[in-house]
C-alpha positions in Angstrom: -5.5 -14.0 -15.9 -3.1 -12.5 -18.9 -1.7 -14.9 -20.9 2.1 -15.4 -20.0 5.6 -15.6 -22.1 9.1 -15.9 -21.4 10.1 -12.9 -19.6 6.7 -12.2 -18.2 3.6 -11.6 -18.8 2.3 -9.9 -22.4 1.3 -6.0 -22.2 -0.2 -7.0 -26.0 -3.6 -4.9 -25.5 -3.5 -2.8 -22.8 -3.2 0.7 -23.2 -0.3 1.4 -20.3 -0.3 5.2 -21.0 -3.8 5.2 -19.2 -3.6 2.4 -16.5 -1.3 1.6 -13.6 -0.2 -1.9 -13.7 1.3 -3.5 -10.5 2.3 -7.5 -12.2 5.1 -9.7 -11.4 6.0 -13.3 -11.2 5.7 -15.5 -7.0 9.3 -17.6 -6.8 10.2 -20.3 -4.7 14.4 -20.3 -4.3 14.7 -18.1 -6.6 13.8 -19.8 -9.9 11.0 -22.0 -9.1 7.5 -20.7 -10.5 4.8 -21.0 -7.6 1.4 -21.9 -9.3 -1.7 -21.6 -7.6 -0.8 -18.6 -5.1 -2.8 -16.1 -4.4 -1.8 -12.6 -4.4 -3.8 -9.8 -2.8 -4.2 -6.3 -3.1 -4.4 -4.6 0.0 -4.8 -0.7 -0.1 -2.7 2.3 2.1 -4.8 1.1 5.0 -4.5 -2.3 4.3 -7.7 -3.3 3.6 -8.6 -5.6 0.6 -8.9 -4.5 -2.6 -8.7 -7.6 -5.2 -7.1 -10.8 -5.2 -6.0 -13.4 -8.1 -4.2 -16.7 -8.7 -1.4 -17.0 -10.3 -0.6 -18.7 -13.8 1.0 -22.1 -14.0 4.4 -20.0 -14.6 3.4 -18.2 -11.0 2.5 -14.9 -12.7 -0.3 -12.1 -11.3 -1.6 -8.9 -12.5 -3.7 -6.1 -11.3 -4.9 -3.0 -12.4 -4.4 -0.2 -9.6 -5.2 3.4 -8.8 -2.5 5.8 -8.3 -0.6 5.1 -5.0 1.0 2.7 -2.6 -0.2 -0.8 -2.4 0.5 -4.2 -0.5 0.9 -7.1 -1.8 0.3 -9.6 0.3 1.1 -13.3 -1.4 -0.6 -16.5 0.0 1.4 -19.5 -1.6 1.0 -23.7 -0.3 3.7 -24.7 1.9 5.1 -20.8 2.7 4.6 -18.0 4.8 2.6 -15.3 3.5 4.8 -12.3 2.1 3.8 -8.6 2.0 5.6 -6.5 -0.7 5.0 -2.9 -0.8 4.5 -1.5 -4.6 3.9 1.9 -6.0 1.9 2.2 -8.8 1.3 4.7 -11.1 -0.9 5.4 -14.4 1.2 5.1 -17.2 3.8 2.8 -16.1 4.0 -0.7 -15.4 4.9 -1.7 -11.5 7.1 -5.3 -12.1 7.8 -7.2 -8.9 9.2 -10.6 -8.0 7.9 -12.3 -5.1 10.1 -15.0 -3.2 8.7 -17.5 -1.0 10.2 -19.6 1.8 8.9 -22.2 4.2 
């Protein structure tokens, strides 16, 4: 996991004009980090690609191919949420993620 800062996780060595990055932050109301979630990657067919944890301030990252991708986030006490995302080398794919019970 990246190391986090206010306003999101650190792009502080990765070369973005040669990756697609799909990262974001998993909410609870709105404004409450969710630690411990787990977010999947799930390709155009949805099958499972990768999957990580996110950082005590509920933040994720992933490498991608080109393409579209599902996100499908795993967090205690909440129904799982699947977010569609787009990523793209060169640019950086931010989402937010809210949960509800």
């Amino acid at each position: 996991m990246c190391g986090a800062k206010e306003g999101g996780l650190s792009l502080d060595g990765v070369n973005v004009a040669k990756e697609a990055v799909i990262q974001g932050q998993v909410l609870r109301s709105g404004d409450e980090p969710v630690a411990n979630a787990y977010v999947r990657l799930l390709d155009r067919t949805g099958e499972f690609t990768a999957e990580v944890p996110t950082s005590a301030t509920g933040h994720f990252r992933f490498f991608a191919g080109d393409g579209e991708w599902t996100l499908r986030t795993l967090a205690p006490k909440a129904q799982p949420v699947d977010t569609r995302v787009v990523a793209a080398t060169g640019s950086v794919a931010e989402v937010q993620v809210l949960v509800t019970a």
